[in-house]
C-alpha positions as CSV (number, residue, x, y, z in Angstrom):
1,X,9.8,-21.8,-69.2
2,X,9.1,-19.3,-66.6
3,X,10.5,-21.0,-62.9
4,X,7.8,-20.0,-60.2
5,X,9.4,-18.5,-57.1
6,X,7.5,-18.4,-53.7
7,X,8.1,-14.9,-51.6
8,X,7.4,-15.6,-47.4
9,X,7.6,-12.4,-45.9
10,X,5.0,-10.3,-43.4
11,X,6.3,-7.2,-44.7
12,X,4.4,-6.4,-47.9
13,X,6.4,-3.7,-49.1
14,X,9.2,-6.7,-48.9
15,X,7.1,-8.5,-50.9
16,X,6.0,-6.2,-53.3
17,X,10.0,-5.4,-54.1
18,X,10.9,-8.6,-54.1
19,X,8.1,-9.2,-56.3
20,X,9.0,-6.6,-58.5
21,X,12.7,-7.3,-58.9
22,X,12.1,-11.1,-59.6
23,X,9.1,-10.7,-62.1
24,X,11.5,-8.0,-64.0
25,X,14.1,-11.5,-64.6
26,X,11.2,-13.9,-65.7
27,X,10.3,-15.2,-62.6
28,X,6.7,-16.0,-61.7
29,X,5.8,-15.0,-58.3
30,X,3.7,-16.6,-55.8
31,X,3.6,-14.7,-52.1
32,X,2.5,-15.9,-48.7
33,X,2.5,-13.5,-45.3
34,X,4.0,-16.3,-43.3
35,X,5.4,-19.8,-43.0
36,X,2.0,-21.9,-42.4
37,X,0.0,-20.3,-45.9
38,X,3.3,-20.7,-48.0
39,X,3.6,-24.7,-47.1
40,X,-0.3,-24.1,-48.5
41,X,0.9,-22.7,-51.4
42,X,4.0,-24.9,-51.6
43,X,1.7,-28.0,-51.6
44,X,-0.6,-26.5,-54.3
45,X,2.3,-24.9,-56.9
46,X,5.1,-26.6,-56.5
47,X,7.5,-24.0,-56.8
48,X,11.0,-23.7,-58.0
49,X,12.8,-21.7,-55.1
50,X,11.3,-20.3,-51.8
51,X,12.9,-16.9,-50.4
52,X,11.7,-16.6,-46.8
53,X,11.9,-13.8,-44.3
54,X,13.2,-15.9,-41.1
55,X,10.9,-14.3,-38.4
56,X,7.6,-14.4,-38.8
57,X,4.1,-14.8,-36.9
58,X,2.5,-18.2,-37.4
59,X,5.3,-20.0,-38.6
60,X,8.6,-19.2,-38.8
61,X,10.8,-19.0,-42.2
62,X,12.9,-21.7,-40.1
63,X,10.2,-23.9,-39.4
64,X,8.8,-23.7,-42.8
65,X,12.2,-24.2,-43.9
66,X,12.6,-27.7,-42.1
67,X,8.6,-28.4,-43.7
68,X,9.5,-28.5,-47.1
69,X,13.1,-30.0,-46.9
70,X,11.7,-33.3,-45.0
71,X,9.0,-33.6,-47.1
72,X,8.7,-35.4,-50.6
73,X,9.8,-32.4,-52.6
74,X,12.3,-30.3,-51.4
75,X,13.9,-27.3,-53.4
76,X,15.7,-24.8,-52.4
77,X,15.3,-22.0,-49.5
78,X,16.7,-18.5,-49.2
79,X,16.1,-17.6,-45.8
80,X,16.6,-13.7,-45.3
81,X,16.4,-11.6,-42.0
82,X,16.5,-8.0,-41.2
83,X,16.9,-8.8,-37.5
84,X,20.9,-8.5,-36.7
85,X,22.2,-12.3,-35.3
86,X,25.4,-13.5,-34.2
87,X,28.0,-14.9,-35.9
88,X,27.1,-18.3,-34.1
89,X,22.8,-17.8,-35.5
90,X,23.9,-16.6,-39.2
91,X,26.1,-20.1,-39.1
92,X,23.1,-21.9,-38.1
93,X,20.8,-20.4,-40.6
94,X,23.0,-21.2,-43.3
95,X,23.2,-24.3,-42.5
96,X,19.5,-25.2,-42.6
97,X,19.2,-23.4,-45.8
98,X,20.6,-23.4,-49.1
99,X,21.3,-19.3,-48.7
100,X,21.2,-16.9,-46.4
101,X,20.7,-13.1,-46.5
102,X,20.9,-10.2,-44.3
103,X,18.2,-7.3,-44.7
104,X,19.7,-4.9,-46.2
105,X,21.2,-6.4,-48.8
106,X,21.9,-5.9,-52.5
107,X,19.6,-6.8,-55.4
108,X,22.7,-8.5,-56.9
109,X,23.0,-10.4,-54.0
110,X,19.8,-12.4,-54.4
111,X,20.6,-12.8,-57.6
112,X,24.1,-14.2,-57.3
113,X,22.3,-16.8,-54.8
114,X,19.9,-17.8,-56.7
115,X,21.4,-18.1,-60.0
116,X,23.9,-20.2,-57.6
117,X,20.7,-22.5,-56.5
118,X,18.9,-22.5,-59.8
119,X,21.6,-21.7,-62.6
120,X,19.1,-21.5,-65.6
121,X,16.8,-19.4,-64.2
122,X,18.5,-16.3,-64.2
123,X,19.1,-14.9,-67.6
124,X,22.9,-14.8,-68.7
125,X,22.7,-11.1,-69.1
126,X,21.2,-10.5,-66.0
127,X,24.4,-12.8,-64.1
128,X,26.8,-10.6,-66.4
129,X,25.5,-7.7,-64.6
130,X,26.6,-8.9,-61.3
């Protein structure tokens, strides 16, 4: 069964990578351009995981974040950021989300996370990799 991932991100060349890289382990994709459409799409889909950029117009991935996990089906959020934070903001983000990411990071990276927050979605092979 392919596990639906939601990608919140401004940046469409984000998107379109992360898109890329996910779809290539079995995922299938759903994408928003900020925080207000993807609780849109998060009401109408239902997906399995949400990887959000953190700042964003509209709504923010931290925002959006606290949306979904008070609400009546909560699942888990990557929140990522390319925007350099303190020690002090990285610990806060972490804590209002399941993982955390800073841009750039690795491909293997995500996937550690989220074969962390959703073990049988990754393939084994693509874990062994790591």
């Amino acid at each position: 069964m392919s596990r639906k991932v939601l990608i919140v991100d401004d940046d469409p060349t984000i998107r379109t990578l992360l898109r890329d890289y996910l779809e290539a382990l079995g995922f299938e994709i759903l994408h928003a351009i900020d925080g207000r459409c993807a609780l849109e799409i998060f009401d109408r889909e239902f997906p399995d995981l949400i990887i959000t950029d953190i700042f964003m117009p509209e709504m923010t991935g931290v925002e959006l974040a606290e949306k979904v996990k008070s609400g009546d089906h909560p699942i888990p959020i990557i929140l990522i950021s390319g925007v350099q934070l303190s020690e002090a903001e990285i610990q806060m983000q972490r804590e209002r989300s399941d993982g955390f990411l800073e841009k750039p990071y690795m491909f293997w990276q995500l996937r550690e996370v989220i074969s962390k927050l959703v073990p049988d979605a990754v393939p084994a092979q693509a874990v062994k990799e790591m």
